[in-house]
N, C-alpha and C positions, 0 to 999 in steps of 0.2 A: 696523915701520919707525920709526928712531928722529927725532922732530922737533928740527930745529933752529936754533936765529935767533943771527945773528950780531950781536954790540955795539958800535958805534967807542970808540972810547976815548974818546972826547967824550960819547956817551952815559953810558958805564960811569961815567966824574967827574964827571955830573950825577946819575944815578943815586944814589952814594953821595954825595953833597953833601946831597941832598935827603934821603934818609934817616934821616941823624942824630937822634937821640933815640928818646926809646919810645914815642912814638903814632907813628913813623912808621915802623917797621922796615922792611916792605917797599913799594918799588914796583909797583903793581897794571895791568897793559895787559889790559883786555876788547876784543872783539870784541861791538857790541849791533844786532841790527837797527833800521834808523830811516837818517835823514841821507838826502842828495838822491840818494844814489846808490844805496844798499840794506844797506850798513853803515856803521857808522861806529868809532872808536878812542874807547876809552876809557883815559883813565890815572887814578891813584890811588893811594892809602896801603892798606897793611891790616897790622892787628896780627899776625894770624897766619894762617896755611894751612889749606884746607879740602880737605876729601877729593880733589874733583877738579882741584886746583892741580899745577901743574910748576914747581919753582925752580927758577933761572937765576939764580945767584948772590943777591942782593937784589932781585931780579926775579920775583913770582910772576903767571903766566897758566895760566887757570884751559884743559880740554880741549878746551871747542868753539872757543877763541878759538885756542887755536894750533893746531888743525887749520887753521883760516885763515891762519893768520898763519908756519906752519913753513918756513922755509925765506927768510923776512924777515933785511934789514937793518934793526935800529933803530939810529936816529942822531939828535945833540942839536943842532939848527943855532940859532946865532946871526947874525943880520941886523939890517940900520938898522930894519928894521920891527916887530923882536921876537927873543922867541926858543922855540924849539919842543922836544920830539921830534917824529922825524918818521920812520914807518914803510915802506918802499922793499918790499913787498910784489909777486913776482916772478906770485903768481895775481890780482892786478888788474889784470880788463881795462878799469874805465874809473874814473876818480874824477872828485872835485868841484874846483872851485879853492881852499877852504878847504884839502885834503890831508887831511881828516879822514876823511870820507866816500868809500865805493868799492862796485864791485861785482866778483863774482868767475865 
């Protein structure tokens, strides 16, 4: 079954905004156990790809995170509060009020 996550375009031009230069080539989303909920989102930089990585454009998650995470919208939202990604995951049944944290 192929996994898939979908990008808003708000994402996708933060994504490559962020990326630019060469310690930052890709964008990095895990999946780590922890946070109030029983996961929580990880983002990050990495130079290059590891065996169990899947790209996504400038986007590399590594397999167990997007067994979690397949079938997700990531989206970049900006707010008078801040501004995020912010992952719209269709197998969480409950999160945190952070948005970071979830369980599935």
């Amino acid at each position: 079954m192929e996994k898939k996550l979908n990008f808003t375009d708000q994402a996708l031009n933060q994504i490559n905004l962020i990326t630019k230069g060469d310690d930052k080539k890709f964008f990095r989303i895990t999946v780590q156990g922890g946070g109030c909920s029983g996961f929580k989102y990880n983002f990050g930089f990495a130079k290059k790809l590891n065996d169990d990585d899947v790209l996504f454009g400038k986007t590399i998650i590594d397999k167990f995170s997007l067994d979690i995470i397949s079938g997700s919208e990531i989206d970049f939202k900006k707010e008078m509060i801040g501004e995020a990604f912010v992952i719209n995951n269709p197998k969480a049944t409950a999160s945190c009020g952070c948005g970071l944290s979830f369980s599935v």
